[in-house]
Each structure stands twice: as C-alpha cells, then as structure tokens.
ZADO-393244 format. One line per 4 residues: for each residue x, y, z of N, C-alpha, C, O, CB. Coordinates in nm, 3 decimals. Glycine has a CB too. Layout:
X/Y/Z/X/Y/Z/X/Y/Z/X/Y/Z/X/Y/Z ~ ...
//
This chain:
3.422/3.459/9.011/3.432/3.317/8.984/3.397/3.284/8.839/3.438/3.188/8.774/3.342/3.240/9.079 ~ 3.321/3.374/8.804/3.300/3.356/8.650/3.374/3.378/8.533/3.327/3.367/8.420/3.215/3.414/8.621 ~ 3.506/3.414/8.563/3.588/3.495/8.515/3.686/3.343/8.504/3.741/3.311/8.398/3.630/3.646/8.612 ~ 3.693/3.288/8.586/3.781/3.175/8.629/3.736/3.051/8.568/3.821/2.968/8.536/3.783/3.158/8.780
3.605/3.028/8.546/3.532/2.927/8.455/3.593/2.951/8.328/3.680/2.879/8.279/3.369/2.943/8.448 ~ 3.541/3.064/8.270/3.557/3.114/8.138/3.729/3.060/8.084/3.764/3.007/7.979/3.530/3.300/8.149 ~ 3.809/3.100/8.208/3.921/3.087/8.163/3.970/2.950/8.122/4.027/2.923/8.016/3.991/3.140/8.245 ~ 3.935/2.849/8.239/3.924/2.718/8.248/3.855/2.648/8.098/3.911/2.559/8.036/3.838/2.695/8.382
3.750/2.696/8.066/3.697/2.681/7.945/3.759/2.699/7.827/3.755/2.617/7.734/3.611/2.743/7.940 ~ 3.836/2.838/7.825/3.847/2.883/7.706/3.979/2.743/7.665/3.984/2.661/7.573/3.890/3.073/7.704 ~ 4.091/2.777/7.813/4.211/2.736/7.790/4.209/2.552/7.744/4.322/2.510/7.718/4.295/2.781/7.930 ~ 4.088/2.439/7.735/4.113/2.353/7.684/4.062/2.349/7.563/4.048/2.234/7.522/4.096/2.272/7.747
4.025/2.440/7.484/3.981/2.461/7.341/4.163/2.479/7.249/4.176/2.482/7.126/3.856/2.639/7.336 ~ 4.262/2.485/7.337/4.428/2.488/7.276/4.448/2.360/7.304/4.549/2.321/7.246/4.557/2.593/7.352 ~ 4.373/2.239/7.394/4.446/2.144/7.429/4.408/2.017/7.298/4.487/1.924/7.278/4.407/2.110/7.595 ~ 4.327/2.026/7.249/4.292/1.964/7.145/4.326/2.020/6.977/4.357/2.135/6.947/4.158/1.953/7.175
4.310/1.896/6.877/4.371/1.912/6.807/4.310/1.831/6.665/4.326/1.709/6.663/4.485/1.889/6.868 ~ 4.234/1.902/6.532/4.189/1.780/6.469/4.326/1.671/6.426/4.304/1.570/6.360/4.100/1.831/6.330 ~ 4.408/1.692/6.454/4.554/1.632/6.376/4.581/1.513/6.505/4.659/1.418/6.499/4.721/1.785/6.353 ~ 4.503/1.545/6.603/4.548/1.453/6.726/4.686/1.451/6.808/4.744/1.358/6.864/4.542/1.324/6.677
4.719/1.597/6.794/4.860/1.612/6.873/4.746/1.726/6.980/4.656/1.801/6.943/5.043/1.700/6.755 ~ 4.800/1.698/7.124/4.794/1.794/7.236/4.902/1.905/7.224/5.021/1.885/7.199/4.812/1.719/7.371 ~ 4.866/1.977/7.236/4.942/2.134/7.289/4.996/2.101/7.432/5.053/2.199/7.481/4.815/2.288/7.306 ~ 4.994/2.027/7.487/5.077/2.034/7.615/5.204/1.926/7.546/5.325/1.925/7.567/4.978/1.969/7.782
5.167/1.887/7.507/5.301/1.793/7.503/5.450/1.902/7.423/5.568/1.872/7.440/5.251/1.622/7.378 ~ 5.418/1.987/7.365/5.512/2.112/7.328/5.579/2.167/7.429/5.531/2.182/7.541/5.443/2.223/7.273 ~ 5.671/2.193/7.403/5.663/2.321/7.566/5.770/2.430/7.504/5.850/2.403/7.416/5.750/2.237/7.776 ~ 5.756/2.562/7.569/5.761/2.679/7.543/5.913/2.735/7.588/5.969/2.657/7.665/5.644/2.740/7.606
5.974/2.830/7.561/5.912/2.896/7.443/5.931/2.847/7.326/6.020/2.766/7.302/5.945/3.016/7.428 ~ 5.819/2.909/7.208/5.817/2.880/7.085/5.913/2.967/7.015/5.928/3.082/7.057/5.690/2.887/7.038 ~ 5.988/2.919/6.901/6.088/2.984/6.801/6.071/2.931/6.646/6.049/2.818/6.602/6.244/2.950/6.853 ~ 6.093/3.074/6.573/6.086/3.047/6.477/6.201/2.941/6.371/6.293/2.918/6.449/6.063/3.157/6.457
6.231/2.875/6.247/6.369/2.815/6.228/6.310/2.839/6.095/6.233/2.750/6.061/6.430/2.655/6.291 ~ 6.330/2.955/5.995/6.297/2.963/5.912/6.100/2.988/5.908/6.020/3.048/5.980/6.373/2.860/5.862 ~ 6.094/2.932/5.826/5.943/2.940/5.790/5.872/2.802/5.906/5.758/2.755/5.902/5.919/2.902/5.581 ~ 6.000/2.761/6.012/5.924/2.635/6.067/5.875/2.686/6.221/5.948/2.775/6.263/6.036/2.483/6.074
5.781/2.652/6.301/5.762/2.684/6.409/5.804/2.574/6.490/5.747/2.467/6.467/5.643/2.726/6.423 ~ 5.925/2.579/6.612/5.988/2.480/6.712/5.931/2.511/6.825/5.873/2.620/6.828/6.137/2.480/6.729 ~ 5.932/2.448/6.919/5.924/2.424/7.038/6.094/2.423/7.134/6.193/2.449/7.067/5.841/2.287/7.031 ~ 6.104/2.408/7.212/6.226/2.452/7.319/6.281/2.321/7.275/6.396/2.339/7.234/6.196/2.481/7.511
6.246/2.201/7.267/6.319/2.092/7.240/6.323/2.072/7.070/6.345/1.964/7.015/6.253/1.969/7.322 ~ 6.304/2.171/7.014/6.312/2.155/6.824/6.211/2.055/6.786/6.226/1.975/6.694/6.480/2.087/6.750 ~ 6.095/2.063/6.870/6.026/1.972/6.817/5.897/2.034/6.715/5.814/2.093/6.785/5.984/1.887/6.937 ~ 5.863/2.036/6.582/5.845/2.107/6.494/5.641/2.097/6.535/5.562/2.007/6.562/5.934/2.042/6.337
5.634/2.231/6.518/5.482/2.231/6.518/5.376/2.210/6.400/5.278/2.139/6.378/5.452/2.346/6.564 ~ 5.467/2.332/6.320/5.407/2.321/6.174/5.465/2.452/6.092/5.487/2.560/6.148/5.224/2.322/6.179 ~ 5.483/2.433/5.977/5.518/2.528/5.881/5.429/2.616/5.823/5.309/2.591/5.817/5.569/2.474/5.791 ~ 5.492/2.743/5.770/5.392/2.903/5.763/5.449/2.899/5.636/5.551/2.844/5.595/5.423/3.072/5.879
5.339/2.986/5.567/5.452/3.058/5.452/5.521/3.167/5.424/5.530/3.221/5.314/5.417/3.069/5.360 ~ 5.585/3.209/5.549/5.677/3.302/5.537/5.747/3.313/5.713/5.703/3.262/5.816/5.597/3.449/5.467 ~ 5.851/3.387/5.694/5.938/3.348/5.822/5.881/3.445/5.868/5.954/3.475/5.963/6.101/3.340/5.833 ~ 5.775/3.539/5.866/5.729/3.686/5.883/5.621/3.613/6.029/5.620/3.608/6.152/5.627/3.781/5.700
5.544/3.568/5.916/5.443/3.467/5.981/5.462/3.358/6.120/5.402/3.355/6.228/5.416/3.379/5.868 ~ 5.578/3.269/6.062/5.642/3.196/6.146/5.690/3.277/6.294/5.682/3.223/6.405/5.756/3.144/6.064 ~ 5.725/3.370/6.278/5.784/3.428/6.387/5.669/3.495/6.481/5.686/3.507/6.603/5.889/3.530/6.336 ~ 5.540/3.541/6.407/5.404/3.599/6.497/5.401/3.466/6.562/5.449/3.448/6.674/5.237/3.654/6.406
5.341/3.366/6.488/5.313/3.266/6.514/5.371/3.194/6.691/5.322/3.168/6.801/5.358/3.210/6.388 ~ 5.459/3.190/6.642/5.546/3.172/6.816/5.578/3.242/6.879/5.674/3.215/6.952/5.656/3.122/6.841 ~ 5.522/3.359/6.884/5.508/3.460/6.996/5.365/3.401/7.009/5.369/3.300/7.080/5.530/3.643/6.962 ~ 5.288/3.418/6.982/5.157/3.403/6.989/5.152/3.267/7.065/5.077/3.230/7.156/5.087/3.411/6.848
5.241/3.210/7.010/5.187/3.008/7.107/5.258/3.030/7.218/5.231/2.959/7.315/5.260/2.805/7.026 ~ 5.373/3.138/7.233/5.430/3.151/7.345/5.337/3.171/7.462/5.308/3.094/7.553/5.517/3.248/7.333 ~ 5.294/3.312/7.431/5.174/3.385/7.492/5.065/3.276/7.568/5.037/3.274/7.688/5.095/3.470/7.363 ~ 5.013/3.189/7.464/4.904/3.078/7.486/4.970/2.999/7.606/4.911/2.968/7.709/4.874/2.973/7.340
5.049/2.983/7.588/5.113/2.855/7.649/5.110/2.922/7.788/5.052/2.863/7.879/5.278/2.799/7.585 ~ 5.183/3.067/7.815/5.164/3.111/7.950/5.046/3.140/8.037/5.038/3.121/8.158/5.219/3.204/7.953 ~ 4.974/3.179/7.974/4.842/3.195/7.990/4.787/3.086/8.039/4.718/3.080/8.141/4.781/3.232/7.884 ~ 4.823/2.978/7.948/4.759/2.824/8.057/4.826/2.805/8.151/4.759/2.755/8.241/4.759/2.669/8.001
4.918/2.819/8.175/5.006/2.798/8.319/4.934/2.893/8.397/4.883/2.850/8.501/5.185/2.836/8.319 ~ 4.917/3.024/8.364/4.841/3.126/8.416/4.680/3.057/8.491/4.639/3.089/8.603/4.820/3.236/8.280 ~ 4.629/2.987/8.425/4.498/2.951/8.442/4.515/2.809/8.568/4.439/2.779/8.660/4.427/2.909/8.272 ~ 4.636/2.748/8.528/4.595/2.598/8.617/4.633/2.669/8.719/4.573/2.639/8.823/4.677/2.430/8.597
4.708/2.748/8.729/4.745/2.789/8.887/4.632/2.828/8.948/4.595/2.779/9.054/4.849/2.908/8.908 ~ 4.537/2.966/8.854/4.467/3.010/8.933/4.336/2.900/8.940/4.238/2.929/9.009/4.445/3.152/8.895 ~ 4.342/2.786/8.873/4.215/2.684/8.895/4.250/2.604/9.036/4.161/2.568/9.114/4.200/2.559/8.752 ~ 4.388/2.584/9.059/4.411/2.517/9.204/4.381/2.571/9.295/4.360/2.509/9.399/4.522/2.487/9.241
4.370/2.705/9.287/4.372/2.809/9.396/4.245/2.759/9.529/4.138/2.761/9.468/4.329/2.976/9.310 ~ 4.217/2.721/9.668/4.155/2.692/9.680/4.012/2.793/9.668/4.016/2.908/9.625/4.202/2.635/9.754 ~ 3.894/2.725/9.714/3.756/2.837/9.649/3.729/2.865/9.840/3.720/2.789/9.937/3.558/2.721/9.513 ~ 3.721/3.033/9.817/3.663/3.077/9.939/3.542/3.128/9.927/3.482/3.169/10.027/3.735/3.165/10.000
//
C-alpha cells in the first residue's frame, strides 16, 4: 500500500505548474515539430533548443502521461 501512496504522491507533482497550465489538460502522445514539443491536438507545450532535445522530451512526457493513467487506475482499485 505504500507503494501506491508514493505513486499517488509522486504523480500530482506533474499536475502543477509555476506557468499555471495543468498537465492534464495536454493529452498524449507527445511529438516533436521541430525544436517545438505538441501534444495529439498540436497544442504546443514549449520549445527546446534543439530538435535532439525536443524529441527526448516527448517521449519522456509521453511516458509521464502513461504512468498517470497507470496510477488513477490503480488508486480506484478498491482497498482489501
């Protein structure tokens, strides 16, 4: 069960933002468009300086993004 907190924990430290945009309102997968990082609807996250970068980058938010889907499921799960 502690394993499941942690996760719960870790995963709303992505949901905030000092810029005041949520990470849920994005949705996945992430792609690179040059040096820009998109979202599935081209909606722009933020720019890298290099398309090298850009492209880790949205694998990486990809990753994040599943992982929270990963987590709310297993937070609904009921507790035995």
């Amino acid at each position: 069960m502690e394993n499941i907190n942690d996760l719960k924990r870790i995963s709303g430290i992505v949901n905030e933002s000092k810029y005041g945009q949520k990470f849920d309102q994005f949705y996945g997968p992430f792609k690179n468009d040059g040096k820009k990082v998109k979202d599935k609807n081209s909606k722009e996250l933020c720019e890298c300086q290099d398309t090298q970068t850009a492209k880790e980058l949205a694998a990486v938010l990809t990753d994040i993004k599943q992982l929270r889907e990963l987590c709310t499921k297993i937070s609904s799960l009921p507790n035995r």
